[in-house]
N, C-alpha and C positions, 0 to 999 in steps of 0.2 A: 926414310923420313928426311935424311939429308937432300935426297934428290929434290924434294917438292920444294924444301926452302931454298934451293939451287933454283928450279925454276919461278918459283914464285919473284928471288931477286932480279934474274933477267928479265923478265916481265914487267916489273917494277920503273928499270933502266930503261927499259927498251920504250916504255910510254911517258917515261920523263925527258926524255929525248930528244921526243918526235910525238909534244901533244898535240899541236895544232893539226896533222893525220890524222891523229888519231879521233880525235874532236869530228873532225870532218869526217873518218871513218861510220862514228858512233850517230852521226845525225843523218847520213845517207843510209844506212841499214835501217833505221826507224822511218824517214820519209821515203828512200825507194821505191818499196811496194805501192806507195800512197801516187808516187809518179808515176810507177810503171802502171798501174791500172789507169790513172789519166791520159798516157799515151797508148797507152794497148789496153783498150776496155771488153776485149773479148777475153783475154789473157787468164786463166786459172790462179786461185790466188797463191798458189806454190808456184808458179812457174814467176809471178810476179814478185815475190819473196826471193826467188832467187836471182832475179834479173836486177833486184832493189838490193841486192847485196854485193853482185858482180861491179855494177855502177856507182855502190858505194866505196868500191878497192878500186875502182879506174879513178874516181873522184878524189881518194886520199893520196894516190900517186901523183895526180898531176896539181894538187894544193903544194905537195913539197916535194919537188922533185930531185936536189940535189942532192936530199938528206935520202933517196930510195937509191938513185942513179951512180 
């Protein structure tokens, strides 16, 4: 039990941190897919999901980069 409230605190820190990532994290994984099928409209909607999620973590890297780097 102690381990989850161990991780749940990190987790916690880790996003009070570094909200503005994470913000930009949280809006590129919900619009990704939505891009990735407007750029690649042949694209299956899981490969688009996942493509909308990889460009959401390149996205939240380069919004705050000295806070990742």
């Amino acid at each position: 039990m102690a381990d989850w409230r161990k991780l749940k605190t990190s987790v916690v820190k880790e996003v009070r941190t570094r909200p503005f990532a994470y913000t930009v994290l949280a809006a590129f994984i919900v619009g990704g897919p939505f891009i990735a099928i407007l750029i690649f409209p042949e694209a299956p909607p899981a490969v688009a999901a996942v493509g909308g999620l990889a460009f959401g973590v390149y996205a939240a890297l380069c919004a705050v980069p000295q806070k990742f780097m």
